[in-house]
Structure formats: structure tokens, C-alpha cells
MARMARFI-950479 format. One record per residue (C-alpha): residue number from 0; residue in three letters; chain; x, y, z. Coordinates in steps of 0.5 Angstrom, whole numbers, plus 500, padded with zeros to 3 digits. Layout:
N
(NUM, ALA, A, (X, Y, Z)),
...
! end
This chain:
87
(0, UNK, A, (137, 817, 604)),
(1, UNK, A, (140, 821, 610)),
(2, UNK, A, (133, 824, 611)),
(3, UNK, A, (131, 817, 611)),
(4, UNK, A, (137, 816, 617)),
(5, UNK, A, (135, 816, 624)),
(6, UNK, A, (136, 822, 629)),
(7, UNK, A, (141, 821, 632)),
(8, UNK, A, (145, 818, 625)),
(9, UNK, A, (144, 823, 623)),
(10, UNK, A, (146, 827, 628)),
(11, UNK, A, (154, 823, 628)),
(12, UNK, A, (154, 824, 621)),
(13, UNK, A, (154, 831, 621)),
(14, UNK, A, (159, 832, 627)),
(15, UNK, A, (164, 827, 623)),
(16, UNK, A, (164, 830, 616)),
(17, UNK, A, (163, 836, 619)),
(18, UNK, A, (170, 835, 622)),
(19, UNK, A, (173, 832, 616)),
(20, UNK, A, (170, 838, 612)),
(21, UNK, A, (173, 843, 617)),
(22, UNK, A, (180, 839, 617)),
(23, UNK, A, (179, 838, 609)),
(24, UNK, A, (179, 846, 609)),
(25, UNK, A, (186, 846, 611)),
(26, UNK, A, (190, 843, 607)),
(27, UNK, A, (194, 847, 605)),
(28, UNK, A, (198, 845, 612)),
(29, UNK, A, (196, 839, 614)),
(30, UNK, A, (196, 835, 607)),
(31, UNK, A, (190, 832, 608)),
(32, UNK, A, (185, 833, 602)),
(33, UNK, A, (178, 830, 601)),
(34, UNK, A, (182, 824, 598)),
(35, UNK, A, (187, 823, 604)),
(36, UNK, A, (181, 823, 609)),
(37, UNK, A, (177, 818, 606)),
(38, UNK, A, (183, 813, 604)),
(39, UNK, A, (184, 814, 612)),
(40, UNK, A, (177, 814, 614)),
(41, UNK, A, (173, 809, 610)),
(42, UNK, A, (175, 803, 611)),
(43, UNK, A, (172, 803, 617)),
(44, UNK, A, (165, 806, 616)),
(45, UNK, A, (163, 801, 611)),
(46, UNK, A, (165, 794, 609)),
(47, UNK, A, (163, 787, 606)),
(48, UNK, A, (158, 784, 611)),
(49, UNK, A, (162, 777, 609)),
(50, UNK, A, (170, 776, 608)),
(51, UNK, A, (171, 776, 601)),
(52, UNK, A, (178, 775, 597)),
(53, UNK, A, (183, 781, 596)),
(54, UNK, A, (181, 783, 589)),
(55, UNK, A, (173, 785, 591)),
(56, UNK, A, (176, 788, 599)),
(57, UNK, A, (180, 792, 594)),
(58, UNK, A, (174, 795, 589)),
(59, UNK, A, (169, 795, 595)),
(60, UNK, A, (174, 800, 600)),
(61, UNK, A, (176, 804, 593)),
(62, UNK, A, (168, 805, 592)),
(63, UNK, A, (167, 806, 599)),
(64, UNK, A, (173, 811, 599)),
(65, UNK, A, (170, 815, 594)),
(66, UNK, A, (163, 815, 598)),
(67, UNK, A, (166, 818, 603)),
(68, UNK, A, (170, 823, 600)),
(69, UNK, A, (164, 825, 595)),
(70, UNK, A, (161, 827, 603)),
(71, UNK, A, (167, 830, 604)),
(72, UNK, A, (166, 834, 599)),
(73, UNK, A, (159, 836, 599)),
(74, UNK, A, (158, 836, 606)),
(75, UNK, A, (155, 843, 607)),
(76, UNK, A, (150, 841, 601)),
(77, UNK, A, (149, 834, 603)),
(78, UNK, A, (148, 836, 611)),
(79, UNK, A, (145, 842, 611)),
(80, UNK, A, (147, 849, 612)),
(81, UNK, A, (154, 852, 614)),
(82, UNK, A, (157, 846, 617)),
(83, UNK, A, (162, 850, 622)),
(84, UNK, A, (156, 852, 625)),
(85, UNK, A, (156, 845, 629)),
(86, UNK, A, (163, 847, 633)),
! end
């Protein structure tokens, strides 16, 4: 699906998770693991196209929390190469 992705997507996707991979990096003195960063993050990268009720907003930003800190976690493979090299 990411190559199926428009150049320039592509192109801020691999800067923003390129950031969070970097400041998931250091944790050990920021306290934001991939888990953090996504609870912060996700909810404003994707959401439910119509309103729906508190239980289903819930389940989706716990989903969508999890896709986030997947590519987190993966980025290097997901986006190809080192992925500090884009600083």
C-alpha cells in the first residue's frame, strides 16, 4: 500500500515516522516509547469519516493507535533504508 501512495505522501510520511522513529530512539530520556508517540499522534492522522458514538471513536483511536505505533516501530523496513539518513 505505501508504494501505492502518491510521491509527495510518500515523501511526509517517511519524514514524520522518520521523526517519531528518531524520538522513539530516545526514550530512555524522553519517556516517549512507540506506544506514547502513537497515543499522541494518532488520533490526528486518521479518523472515522462520519461522527459516531463514544464506544466506536474508542475502539477505532485504539486501532488506529496501533497502526501508528506498528510504523513506528518498523519504519526502517516499512520506508525503506536508514531512516536517519532523511536529516
Amino acid at each position: 500500500l505505501i508504494n501505492q501512495l502518491p510521491e509527495a505522501n510518500l515523501i511526509l510520511l517517511r519524514h514524520l515516522f522518520g521523526v517519531l522513529h528518531h524520538i522513539e530512539q530516545n526514550s530512555g530520556v524522553n519517556q516517549m516509547n512507540a506506544f506514547n508517540l502513537a497515543l499522541c499522534i494518532a488520533p490526528s492522522m486518521l479518523w472515522l469519516p462520519s461522527p459516531t458514538g463514544p464506544e466506536e471513536e474508542s475502539r477505532s483511536t485504539k486501532k488506529v493507535a496501533l497502526l501508528v505505533q506498528f510504523l513506528i516501530e518498523n519504519s526502517g523496513e516499512i520506508f525503506g533504508g536508514d531512516i536517519a539518513s532523511l536529516f
